[in-house]
C-alpha positions in Angstrom: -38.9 -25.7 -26.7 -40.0 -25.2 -29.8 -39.0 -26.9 -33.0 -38.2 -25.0 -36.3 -41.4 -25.5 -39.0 -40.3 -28.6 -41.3 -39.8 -27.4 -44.9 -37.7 -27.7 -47.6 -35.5 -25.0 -49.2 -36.3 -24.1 -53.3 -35.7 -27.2 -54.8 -34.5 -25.4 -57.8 -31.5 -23.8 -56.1 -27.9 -24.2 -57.4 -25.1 -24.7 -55.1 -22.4 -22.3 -55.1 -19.8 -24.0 -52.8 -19.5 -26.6 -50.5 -17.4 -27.2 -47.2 -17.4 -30.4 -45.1 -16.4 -30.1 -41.6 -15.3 -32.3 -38.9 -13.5 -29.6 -36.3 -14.6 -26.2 -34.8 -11.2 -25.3 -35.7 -12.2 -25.2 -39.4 -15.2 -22.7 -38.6 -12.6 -19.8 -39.7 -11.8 -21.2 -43.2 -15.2 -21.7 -43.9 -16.0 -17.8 -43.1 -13.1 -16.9 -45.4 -14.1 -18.9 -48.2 -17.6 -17.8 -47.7 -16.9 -14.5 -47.8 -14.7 -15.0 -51.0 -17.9 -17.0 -52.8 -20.3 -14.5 -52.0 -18.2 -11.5 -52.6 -18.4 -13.3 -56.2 -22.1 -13.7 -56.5 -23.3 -10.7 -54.9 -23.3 -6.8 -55.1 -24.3 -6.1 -51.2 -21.5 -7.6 -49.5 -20.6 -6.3 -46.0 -23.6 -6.3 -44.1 -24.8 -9.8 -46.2 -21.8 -11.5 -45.1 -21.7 -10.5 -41.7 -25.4 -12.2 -41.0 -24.6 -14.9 -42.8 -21.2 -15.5 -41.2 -23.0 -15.6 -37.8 -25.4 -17.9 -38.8 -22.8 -20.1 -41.0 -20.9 -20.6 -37.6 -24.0 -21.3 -35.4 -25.5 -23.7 -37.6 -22.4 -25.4 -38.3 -21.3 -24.9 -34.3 -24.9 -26.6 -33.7 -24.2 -29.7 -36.0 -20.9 -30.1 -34.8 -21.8 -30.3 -31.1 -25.0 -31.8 -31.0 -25.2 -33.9 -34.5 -23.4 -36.3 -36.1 -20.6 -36.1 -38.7 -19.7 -35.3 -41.2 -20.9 -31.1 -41.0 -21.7 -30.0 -44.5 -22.5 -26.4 -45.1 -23.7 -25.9 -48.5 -24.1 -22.1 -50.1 -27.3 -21.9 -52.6 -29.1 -19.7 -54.7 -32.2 -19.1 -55.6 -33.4 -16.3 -57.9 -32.3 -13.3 -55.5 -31.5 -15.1 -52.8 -28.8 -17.0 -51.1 -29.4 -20.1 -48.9 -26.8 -21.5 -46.0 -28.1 -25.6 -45.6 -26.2 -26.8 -42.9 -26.6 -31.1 -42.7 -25.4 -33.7 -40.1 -26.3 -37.4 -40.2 -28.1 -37.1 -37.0 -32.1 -37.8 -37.9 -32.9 -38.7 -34.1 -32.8 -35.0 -33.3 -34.7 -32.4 -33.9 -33.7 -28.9 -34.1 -35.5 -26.4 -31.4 -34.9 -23.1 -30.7 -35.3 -21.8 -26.5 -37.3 -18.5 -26.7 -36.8 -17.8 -23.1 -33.2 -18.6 -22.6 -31.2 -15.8 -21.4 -28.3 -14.0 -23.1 -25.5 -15.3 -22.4 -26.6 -19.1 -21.0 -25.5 -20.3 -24.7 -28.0 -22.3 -26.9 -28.9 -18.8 -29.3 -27.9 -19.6 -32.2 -31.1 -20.8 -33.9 -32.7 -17.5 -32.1 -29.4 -15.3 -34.1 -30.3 -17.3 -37.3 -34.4 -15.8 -36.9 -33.0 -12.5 -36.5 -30.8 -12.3 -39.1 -32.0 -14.8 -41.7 -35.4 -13.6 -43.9 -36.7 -17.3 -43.7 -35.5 -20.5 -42.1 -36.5 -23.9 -41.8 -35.5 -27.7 -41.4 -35.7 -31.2 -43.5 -34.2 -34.9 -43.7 -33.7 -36.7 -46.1 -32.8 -40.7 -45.9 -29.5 -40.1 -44.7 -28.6 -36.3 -43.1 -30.7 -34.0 -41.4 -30.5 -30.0 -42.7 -31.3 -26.9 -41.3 -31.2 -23.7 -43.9 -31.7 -20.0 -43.7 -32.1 -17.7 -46.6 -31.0 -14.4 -47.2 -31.9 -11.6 -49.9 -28.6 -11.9 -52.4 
């Protein structure tokens, strides 16, 4: 399987908002209240949120399943565009993506977040390892 390309998002961005998760059951709450923050920061709203909804919930689904807590999903921007960093504490894992899985055998959600995202990528640092996606805004 392949791994996502290591690389960091703009180190210039500002964080917007900032949820820490430690259930799936708080996956709703954090669409809500990312809808809310970027209904505040952007003109394009439907369509934006809608991708980045899917990919907020499989990146978070992903670090609550197979990483270690705390989940922290942070919203960024950067010039015109918005950035979804998704971290968990595990650093032993990296993140890979199944090309050839089929729909419906689970395990797409790094495979949604190429579709819908216009870049993504990966990093650690010392202590949490982050996968990001970014999005015109």
């Amino acid at each position: 399987m392949p791994a996502l390309r290591p690389s960091a998002p703009a180190p210039d961005a500002d964080e917007l908002r900032c949820w820490t998760l430690a259930t799936f059951g708080e996956l709703r709450g954090l669409r809500a209240s990312l809808r809310e923050t970027i209904e505040s920061h952007s003109v394009e709203i439907d369509d934006l949120f809608d991708k980045m909804a899917v990919v907020a919930t499989e990146l978070a689904t992903n670090a609550l399943r197979h990483g270690l807590p705390p989940t922290e999903v942070r919203l960024l921007r950067a010039g015109d565009h918005l950035i979804l960093d998704v971290a968990d504490h595990d650093l032993g894992t990296l993140p890979e993506f199944d090309e050839d899985r089929p729909l419906g055998a689970g395990g797409l959600g790094l495979q949604l977040t190429k579709t819908f995202a216009i870049d993504v990528g990966w990093y650690a640092t010392n202590a949490t390892k982050h996968v990001w996606a970014s999005f015109p805004g």
